[in-house]
N, CA, C and O atoms as a Tripos MOL2 file, in Angstrom:
@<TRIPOS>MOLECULE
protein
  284   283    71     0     0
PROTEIN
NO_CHARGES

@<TRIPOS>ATOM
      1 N         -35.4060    7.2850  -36.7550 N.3       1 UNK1
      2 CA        -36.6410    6.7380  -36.2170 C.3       1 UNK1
      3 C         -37.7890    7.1510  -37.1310 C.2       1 UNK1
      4 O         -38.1040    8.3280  -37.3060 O.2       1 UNK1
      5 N         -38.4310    6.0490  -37.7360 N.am      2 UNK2
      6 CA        -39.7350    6.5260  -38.1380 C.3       2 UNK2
      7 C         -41.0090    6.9310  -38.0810 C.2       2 UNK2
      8 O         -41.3170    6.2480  -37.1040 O.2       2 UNK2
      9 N         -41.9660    7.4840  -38.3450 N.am      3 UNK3
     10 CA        -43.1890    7.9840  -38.1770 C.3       3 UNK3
     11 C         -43.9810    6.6780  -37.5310 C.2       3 UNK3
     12 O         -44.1340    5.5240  -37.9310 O.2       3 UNK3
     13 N         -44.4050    7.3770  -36.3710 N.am      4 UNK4
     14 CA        -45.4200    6.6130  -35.4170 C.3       4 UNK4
     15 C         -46.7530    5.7730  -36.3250 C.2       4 UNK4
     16 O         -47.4240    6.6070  -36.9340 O.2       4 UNK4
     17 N         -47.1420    4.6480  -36.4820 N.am      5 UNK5
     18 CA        -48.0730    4.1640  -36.8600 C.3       5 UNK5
     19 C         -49.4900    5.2150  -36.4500 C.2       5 UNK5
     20 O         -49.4490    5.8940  -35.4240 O.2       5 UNK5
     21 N         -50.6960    5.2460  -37.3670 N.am      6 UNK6
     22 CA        -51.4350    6.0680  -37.5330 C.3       6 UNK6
     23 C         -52.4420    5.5990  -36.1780 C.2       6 UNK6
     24 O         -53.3980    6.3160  -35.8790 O.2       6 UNK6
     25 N         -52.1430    4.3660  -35.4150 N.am      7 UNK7
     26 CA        -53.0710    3.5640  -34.6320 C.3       7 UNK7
     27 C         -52.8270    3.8750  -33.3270 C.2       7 UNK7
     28 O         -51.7050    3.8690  -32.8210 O.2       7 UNK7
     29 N         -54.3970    4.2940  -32.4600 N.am      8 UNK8
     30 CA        -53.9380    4.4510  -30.7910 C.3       8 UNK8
     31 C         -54.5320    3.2650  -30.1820 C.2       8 UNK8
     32 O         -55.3020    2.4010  -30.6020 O.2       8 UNK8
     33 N         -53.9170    3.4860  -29.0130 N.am      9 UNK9
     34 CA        -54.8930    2.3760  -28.4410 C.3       9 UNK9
     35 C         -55.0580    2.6750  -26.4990 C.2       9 UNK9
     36 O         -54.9790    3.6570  -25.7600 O.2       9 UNK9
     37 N         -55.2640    1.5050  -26.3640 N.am     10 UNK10
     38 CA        -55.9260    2.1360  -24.9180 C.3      10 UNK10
     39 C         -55.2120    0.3810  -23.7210 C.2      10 UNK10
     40 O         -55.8020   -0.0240  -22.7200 O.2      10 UNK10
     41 N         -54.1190   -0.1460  -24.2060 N.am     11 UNK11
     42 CA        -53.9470   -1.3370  -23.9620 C.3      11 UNK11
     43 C         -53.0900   -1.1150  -22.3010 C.2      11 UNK11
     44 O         -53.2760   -1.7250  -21.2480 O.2      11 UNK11
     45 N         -52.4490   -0.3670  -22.5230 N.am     12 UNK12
     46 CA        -52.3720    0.6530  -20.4970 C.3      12 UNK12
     47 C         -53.3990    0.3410  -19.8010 C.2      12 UNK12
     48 O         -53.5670   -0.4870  -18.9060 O.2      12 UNK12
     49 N         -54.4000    1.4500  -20.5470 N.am     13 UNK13
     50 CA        -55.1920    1.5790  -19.5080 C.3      13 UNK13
     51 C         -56.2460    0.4560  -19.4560 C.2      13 UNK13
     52 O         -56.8100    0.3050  -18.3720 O.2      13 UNK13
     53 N         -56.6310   -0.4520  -20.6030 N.am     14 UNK14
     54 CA        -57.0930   -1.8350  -19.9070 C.3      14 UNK14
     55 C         -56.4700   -2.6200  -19.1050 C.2      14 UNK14
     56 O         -57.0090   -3.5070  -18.4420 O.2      14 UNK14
     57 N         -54.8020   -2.2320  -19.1160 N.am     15 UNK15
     58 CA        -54.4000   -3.6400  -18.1690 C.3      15 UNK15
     59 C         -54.5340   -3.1670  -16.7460 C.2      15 UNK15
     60 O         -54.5250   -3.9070  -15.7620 O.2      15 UNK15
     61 N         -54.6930   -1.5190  -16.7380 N.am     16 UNK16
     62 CA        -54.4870   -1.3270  -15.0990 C.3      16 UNK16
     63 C         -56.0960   -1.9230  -14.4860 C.2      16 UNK16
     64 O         -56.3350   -2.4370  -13.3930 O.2      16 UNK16
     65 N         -57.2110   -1.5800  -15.8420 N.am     17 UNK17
     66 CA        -58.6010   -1.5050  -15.2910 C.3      17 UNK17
     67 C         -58.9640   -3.1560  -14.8820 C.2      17 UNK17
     68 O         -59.9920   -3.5400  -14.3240 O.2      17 UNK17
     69 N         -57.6900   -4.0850  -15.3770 N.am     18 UNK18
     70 CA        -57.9230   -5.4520  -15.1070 C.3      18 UNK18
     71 C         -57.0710   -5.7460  -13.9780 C.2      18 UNK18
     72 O         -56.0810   -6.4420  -14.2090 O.2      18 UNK18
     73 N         -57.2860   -5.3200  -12.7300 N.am     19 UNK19
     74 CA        -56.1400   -5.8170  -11.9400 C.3      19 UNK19
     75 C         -55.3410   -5.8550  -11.9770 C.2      19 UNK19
     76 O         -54.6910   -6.7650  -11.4620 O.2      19 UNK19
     77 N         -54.6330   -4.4610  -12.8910 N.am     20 UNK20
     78 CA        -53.3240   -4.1200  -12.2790 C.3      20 UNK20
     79 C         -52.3350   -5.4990  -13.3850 C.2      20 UNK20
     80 O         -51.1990   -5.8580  -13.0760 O.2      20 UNK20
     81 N         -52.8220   -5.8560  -14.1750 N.am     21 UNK21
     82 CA        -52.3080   -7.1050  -15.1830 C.3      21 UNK21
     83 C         -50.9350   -6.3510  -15.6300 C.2      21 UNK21
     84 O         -50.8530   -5.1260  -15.5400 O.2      21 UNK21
     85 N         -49.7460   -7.2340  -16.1700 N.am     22 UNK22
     86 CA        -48.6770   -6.8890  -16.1800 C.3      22 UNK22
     87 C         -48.3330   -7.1780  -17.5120 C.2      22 UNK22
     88 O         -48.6440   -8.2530  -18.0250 O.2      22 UNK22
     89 N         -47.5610   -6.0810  -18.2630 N.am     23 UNK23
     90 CA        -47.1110   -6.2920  -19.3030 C.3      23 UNK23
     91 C         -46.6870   -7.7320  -20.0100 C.2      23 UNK23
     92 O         -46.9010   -8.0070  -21.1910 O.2      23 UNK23
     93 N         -46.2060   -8.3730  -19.2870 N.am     24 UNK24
     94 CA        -45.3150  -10.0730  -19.1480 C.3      24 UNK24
     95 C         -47.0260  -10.8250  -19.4330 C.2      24 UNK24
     96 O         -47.2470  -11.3120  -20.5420 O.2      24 UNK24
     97 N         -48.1300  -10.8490  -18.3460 N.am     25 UNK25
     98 CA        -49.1540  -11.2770  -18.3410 C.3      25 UNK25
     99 C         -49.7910  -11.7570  -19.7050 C.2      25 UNK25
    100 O         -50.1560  -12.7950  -20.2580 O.2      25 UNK25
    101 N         -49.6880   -9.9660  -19.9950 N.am     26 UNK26
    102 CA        -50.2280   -9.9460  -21.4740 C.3      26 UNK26
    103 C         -49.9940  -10.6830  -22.6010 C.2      26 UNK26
    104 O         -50.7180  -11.3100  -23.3750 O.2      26 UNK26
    105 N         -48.3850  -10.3890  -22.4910 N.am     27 UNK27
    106 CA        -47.8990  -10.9890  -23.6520 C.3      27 UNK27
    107 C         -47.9380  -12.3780  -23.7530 C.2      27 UNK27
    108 O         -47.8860  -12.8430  -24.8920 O.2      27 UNK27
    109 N         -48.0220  -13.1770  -22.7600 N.am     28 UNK28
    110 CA        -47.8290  -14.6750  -22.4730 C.3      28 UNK28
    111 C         -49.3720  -14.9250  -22.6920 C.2      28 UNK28
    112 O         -49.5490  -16.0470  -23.1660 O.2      28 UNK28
    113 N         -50.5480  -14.2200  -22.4910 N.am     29 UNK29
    114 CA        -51.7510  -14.2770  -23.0990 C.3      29 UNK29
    115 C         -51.7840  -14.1130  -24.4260 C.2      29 UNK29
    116 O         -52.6260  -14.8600  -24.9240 O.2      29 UNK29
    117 N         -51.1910  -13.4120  -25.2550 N.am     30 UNK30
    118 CA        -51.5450  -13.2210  -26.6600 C.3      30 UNK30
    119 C         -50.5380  -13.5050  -27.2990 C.2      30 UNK30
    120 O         -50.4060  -12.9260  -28.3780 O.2      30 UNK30
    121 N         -49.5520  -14.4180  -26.9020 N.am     31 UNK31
    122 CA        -48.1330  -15.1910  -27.2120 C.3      31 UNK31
    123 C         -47.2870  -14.4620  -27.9720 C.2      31 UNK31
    124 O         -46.8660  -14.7950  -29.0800 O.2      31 UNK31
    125 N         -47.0440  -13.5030  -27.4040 N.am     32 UNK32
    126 CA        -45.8960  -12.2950  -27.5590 C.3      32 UNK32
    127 C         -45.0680  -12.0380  -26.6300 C.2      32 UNK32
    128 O         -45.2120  -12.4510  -25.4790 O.2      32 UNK32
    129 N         -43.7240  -11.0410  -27.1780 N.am     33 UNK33
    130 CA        -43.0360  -10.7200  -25.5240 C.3      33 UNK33
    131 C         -43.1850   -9.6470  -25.1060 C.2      33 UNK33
    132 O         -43.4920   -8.6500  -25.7590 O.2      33 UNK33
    133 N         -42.9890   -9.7200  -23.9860 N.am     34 UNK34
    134 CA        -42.9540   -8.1830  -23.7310 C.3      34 UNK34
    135 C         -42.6820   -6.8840  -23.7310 C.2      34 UNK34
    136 O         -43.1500   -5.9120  -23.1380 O.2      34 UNK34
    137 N         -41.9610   -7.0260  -24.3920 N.am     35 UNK35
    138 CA        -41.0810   -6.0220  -25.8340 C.3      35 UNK35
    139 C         -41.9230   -5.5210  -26.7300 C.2      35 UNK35
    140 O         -41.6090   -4.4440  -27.2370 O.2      35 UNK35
    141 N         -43.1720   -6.1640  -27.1380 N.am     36 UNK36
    142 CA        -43.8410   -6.3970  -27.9380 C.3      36 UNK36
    143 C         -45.2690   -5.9270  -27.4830 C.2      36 UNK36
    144 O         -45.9600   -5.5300  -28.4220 O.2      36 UNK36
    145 N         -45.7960   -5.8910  -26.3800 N.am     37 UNK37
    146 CA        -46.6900   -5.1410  -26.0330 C.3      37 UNK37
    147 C         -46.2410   -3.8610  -25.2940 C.2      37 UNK37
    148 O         -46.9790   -2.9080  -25.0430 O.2      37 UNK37
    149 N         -45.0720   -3.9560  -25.0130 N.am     38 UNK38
    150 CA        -44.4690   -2.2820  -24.7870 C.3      38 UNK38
    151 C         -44.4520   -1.4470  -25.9150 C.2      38 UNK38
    152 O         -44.8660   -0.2890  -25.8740 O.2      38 UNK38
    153 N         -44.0910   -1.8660  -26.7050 N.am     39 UNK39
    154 CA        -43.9230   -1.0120  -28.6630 C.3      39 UNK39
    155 C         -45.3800   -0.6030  -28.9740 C.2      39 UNK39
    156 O         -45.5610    0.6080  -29.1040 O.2      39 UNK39
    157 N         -46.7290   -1.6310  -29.1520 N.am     40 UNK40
    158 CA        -47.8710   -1.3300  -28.4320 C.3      40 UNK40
    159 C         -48.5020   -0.3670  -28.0580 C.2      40 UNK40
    160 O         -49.2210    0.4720  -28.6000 O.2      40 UNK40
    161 N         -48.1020   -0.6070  -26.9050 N.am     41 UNK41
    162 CA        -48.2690    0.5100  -26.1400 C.3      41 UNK41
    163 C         -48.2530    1.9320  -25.9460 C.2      41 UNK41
    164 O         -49.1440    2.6940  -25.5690 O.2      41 UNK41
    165 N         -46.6780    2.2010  -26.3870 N.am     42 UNK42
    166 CA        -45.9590    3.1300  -26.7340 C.3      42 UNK42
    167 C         -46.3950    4.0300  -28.0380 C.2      42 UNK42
    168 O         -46.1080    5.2260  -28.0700 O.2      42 UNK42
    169 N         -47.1330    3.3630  -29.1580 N.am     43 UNK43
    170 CA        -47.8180    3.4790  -30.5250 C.3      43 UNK43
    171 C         -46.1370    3.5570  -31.4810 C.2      43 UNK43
    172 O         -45.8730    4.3640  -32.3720 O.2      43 UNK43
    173 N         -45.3450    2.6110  -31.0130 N.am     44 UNK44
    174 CA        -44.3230    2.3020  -32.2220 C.3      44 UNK44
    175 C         -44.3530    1.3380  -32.7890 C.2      44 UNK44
    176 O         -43.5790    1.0490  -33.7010 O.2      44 UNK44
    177 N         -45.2410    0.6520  -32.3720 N.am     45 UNK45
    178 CA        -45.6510   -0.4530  -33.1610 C.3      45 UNK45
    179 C         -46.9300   -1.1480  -33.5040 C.2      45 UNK45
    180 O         -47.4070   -1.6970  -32.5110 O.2      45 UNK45
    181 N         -47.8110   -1.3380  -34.8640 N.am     46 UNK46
    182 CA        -49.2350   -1.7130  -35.1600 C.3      46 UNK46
    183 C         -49.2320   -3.1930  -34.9800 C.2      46 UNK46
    184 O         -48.6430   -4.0250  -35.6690 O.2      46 UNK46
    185 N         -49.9470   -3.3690  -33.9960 N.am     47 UNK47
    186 CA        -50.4290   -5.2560  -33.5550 C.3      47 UNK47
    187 C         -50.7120   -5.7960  -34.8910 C.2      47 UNK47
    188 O         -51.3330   -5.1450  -35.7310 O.2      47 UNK47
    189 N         -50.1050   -7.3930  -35.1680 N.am     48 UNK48
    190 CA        -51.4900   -7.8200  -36.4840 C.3      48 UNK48
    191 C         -52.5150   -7.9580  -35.9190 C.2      48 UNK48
    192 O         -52.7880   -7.8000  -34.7300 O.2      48 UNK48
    193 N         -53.5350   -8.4680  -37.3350 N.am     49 UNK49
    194 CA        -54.8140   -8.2860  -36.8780 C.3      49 UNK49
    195 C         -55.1630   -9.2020  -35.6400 C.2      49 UNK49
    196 O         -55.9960   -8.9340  -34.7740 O.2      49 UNK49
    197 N         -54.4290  -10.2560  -35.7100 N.am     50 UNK50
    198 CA        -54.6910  -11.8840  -34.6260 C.3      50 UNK50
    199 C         -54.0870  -11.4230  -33.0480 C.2      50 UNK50
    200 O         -54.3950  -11.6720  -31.8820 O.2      50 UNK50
    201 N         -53.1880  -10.7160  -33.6610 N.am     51 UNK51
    202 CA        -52.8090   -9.7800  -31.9790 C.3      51 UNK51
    203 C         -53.8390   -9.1890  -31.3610 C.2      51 UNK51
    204 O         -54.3870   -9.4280  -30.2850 O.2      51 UNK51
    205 N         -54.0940   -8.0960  -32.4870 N.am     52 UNK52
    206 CA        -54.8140   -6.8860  -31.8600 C.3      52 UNK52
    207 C         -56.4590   -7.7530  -31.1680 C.2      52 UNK52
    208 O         -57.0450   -7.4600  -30.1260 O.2      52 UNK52
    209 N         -56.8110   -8.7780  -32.1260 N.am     53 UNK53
    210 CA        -58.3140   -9.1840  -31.7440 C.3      53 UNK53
    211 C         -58.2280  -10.1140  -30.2010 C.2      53 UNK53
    212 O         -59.1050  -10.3060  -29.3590 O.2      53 UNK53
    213 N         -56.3730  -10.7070  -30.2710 N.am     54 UNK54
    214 CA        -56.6300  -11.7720  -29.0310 C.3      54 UNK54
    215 C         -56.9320  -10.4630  -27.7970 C.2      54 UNK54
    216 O         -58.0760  -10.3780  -27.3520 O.2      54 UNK54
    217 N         -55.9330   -9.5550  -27.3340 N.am     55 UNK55
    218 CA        -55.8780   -8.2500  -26.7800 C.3      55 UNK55
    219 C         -57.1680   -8.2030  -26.2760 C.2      55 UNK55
    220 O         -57.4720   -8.4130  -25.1020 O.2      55 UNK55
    221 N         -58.0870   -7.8630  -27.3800 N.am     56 UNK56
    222 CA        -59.5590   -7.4840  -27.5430 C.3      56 UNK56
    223 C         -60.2010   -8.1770  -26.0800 C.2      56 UNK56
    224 O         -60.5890   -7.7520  -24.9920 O.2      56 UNK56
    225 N         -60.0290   -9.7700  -26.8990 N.am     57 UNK57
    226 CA        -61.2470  -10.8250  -26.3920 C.3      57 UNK57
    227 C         -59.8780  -10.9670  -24.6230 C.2      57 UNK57
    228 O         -60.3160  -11.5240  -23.6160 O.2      57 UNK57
    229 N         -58.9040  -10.5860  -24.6240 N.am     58 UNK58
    230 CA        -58.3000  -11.0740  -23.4120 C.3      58 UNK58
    231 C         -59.1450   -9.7300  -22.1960 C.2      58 UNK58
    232 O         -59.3740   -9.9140  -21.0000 O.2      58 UNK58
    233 N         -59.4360   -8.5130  -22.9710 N.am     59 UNK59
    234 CA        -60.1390   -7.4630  -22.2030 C.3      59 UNK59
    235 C         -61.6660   -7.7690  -22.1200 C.2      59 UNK59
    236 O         -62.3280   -7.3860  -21.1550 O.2      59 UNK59
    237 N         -61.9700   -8.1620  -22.7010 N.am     60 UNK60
    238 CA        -63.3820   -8.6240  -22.8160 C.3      60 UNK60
    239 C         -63.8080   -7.4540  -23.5860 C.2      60 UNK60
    240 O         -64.7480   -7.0000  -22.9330 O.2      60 UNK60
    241 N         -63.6720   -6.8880  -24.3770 N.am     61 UNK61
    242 CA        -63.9050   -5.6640  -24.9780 C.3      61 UNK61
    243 C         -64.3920   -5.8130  -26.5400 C.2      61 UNK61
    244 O         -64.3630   -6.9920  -26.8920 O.2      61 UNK61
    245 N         -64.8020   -4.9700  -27.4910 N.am     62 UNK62
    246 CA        -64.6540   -5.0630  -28.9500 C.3      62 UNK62
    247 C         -63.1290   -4.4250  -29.4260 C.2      62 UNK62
    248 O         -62.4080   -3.6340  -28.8180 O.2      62 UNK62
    249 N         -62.9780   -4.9280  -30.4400 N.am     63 UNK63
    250 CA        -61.6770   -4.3580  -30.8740 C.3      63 UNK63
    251 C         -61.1850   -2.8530  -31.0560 C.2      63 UNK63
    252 O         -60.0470   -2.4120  -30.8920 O.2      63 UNK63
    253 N         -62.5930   -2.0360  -31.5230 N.am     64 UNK64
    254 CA        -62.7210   -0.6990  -31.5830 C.3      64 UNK64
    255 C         -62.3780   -0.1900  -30.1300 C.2      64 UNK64
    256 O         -61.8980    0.9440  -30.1280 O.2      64 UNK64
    257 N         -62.4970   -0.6860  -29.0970 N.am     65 UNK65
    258 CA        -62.8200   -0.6060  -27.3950 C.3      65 UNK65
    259 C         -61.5480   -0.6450  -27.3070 C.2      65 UNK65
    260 O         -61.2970   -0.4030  -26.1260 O.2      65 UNK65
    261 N         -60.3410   -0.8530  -28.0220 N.am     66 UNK66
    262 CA        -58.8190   -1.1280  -28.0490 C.3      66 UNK66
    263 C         -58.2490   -0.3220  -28.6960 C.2      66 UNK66
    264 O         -57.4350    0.3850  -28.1010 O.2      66 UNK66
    265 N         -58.4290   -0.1470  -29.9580 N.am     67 UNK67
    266 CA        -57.9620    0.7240  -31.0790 C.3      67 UNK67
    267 C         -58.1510    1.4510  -31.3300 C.2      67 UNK67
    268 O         -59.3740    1.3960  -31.1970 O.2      67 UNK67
    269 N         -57.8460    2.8770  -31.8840 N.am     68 UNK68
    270 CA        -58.6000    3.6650  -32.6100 C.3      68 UNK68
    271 C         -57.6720    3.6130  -34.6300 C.2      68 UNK68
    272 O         -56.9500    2.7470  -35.1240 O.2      68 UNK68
    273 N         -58.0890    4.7020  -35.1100 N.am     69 UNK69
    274 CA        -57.4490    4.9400  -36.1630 C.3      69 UNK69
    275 C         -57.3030    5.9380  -36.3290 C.2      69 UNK69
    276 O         -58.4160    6.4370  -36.4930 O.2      69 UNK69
    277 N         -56.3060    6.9020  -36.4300 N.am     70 UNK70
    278 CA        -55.7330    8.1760  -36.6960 C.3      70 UNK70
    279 C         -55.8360    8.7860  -38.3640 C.2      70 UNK70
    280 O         -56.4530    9.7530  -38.8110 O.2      70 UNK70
    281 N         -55.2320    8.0910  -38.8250 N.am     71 UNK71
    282 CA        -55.2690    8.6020  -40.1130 C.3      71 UNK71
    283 C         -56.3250    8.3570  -41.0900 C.2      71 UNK71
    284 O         -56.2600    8.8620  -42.2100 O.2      71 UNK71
@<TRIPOS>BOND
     1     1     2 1
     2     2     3 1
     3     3     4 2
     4     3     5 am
     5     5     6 1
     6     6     7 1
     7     7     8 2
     8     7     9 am
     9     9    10 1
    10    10    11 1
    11    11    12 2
    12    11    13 am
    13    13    14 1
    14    14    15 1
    15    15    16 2
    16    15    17 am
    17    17    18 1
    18    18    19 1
    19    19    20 2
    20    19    21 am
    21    21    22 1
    22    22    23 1
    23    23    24 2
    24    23    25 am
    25    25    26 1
    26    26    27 1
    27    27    28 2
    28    27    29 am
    29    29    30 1
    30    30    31 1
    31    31    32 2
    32    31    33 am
    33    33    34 1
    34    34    35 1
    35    35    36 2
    36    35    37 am
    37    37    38 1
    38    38    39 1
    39    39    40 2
    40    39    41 am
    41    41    42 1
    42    42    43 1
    43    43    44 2
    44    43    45 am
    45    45    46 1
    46    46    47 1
    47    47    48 2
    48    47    49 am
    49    49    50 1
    50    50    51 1
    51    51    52 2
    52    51    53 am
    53    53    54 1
    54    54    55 1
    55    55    56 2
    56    55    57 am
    57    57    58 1
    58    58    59 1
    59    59    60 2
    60    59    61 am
    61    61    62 1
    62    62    63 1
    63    63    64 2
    64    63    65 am
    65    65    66 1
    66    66    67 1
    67    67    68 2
    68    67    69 am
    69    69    70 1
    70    70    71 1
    71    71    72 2
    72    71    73 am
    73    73    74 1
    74    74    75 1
    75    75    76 2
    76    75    77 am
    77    77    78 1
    78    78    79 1
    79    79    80 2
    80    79    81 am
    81    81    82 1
    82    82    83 1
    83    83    84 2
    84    83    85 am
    85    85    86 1
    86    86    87 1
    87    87    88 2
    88    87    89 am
    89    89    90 1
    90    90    91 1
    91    91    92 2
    92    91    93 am
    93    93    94 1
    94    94    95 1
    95    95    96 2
    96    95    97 am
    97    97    98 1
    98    98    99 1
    99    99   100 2
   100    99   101 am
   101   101   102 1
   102   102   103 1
   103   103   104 2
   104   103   105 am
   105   105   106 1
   106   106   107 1
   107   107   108 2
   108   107   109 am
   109   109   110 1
   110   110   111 1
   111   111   112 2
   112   111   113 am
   113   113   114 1
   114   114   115 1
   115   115   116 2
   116   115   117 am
   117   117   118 1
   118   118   119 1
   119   119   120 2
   120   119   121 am
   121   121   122 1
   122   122   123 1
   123   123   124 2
   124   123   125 am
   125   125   126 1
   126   126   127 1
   127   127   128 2
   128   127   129 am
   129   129   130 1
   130   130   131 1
   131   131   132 2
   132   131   133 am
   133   133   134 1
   134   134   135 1
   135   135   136 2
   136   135   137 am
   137   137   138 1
   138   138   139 1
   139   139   140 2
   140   139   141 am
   141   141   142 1
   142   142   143 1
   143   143   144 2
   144   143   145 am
   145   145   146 1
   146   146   147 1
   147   147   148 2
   148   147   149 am
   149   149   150 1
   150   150   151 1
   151   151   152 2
   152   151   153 am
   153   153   154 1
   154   154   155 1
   155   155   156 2
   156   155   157 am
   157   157   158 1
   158   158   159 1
   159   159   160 2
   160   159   161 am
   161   161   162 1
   162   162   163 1
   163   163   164 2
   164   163   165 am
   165   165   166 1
   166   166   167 1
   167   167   168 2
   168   167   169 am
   169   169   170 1
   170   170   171 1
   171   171   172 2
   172   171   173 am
   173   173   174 1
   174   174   175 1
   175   175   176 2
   176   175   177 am
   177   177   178 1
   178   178   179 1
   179   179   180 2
   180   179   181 am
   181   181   182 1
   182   182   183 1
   183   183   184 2
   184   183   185 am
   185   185   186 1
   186   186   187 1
   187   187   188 2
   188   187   189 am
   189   189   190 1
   190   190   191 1
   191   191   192 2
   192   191   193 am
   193   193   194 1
   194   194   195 1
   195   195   196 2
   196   195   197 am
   197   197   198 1
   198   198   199 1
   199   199   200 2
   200   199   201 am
   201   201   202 1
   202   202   203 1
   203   203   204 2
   204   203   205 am
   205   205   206 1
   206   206   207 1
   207   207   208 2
   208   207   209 am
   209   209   210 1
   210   210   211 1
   211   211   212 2
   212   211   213 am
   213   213   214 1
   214   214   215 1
   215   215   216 2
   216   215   217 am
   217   217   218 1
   218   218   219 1
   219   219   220 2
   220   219   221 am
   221   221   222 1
   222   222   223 1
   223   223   224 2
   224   223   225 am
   225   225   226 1
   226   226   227 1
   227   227   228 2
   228   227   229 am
   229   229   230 1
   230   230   231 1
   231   231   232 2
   232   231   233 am
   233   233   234 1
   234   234   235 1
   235   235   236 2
   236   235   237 am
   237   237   238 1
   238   238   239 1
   239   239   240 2
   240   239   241 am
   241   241   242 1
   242   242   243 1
   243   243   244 2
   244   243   245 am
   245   245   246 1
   246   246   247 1
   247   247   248 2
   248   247   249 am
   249   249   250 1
   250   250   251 1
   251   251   252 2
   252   251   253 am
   253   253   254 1
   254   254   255 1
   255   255   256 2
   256   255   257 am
   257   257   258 1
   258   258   259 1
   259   259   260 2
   260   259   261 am
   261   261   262 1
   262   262   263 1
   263   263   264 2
   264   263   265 am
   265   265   266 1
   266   266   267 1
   267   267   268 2
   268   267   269 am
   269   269   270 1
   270   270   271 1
   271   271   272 2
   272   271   273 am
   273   273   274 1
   274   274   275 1
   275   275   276 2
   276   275   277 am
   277   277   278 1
   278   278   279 1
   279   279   280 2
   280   279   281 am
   281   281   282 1
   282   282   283 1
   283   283   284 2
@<TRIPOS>SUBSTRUCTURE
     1 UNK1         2 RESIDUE 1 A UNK
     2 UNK2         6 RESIDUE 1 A UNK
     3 UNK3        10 RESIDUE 1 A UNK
     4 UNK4        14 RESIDUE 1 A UNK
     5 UNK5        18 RESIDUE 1 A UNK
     6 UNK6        22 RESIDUE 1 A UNK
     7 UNK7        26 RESIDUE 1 A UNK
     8 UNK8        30 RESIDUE 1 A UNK
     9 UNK9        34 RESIDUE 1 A UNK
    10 UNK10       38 RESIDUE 1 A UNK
    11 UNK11       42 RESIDUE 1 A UNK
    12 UNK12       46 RESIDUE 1 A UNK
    13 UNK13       50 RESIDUE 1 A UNK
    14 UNK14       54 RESIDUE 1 A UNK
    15 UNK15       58 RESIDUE 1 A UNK
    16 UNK16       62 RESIDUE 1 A UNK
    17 UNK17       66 RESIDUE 1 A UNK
    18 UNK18       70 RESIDUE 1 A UNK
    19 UNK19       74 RESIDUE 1 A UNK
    20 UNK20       78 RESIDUE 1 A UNK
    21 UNK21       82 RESIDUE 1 A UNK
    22 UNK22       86 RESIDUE 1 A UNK
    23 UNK23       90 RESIDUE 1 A UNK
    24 UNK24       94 RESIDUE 1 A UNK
    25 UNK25       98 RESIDUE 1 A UNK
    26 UNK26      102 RESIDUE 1 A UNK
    27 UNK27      106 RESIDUE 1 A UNK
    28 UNK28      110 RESIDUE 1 A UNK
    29 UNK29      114 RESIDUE 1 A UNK
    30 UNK30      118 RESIDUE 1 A UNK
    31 UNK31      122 RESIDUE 1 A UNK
    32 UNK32      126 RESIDUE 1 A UNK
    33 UNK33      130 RESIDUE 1 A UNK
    34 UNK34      134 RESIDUE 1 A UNK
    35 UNK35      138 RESIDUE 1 A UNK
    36 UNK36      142 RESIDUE 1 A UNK
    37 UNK37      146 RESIDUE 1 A UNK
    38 UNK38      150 RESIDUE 1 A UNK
    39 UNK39      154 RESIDUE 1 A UNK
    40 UNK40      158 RESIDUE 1 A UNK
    41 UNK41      162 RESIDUE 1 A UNK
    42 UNK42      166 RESIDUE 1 A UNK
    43 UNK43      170 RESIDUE 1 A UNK
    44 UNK44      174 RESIDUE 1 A UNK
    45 UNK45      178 RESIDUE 1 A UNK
    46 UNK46      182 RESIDUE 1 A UNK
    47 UNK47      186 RESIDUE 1 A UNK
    48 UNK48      190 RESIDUE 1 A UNK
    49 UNK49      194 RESIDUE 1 A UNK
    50 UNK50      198 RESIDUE 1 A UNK
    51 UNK51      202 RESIDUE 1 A UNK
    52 UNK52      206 RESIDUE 1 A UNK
    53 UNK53      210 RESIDUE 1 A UNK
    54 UNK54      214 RESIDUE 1 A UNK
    55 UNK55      218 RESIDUE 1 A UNK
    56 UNK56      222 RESIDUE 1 A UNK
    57 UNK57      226 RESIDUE 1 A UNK
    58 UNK58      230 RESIDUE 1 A UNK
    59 UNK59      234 RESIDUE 1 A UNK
    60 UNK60      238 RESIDUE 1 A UNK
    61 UNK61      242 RESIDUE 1 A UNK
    62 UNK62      246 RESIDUE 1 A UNK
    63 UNK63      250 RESIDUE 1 A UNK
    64 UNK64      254 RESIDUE 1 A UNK
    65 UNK65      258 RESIDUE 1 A UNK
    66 UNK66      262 RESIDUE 1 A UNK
    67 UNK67      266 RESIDUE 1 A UNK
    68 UNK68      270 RESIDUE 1 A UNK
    69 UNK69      274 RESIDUE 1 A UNK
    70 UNK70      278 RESIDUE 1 A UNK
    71 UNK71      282 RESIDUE 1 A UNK
């Protein structure tokens, strides 16, 4: 298993702060599966950029408001 991407994010805790929104939700919003915002989630996997920004605008948030950067 390799080293965790350097990127956090906060995509949990926007979906609970949106009504409790469901992993499945998400992904069918930002046309991914749900596999795919679990990895995400988890920080085993870095969104592209068109991911990470739909995410963004699906929270109503800025992208920074999603992401951070670690390294």
């Amino acid at each position: 298993m390799g080293k965790p991407p350097p990127i956090t994010n906060r995509v949990r805790e926007l979906r609970e702060e949106h009504g409790q929104m469901s992993q499945s939700a998400l992904a069918k919003e930002i046309g991914v599966t749900r596999q795919t915002v679990i990895a995400i989630e988890q920080g085993r996997y870095s969104p592209s950029l068109e991911s990470a920004f739909k995410i963004s605008r699906v929270f109503g948030v800025g992208i920074e408001d999603v992401f951070g950067w670690v390294g």
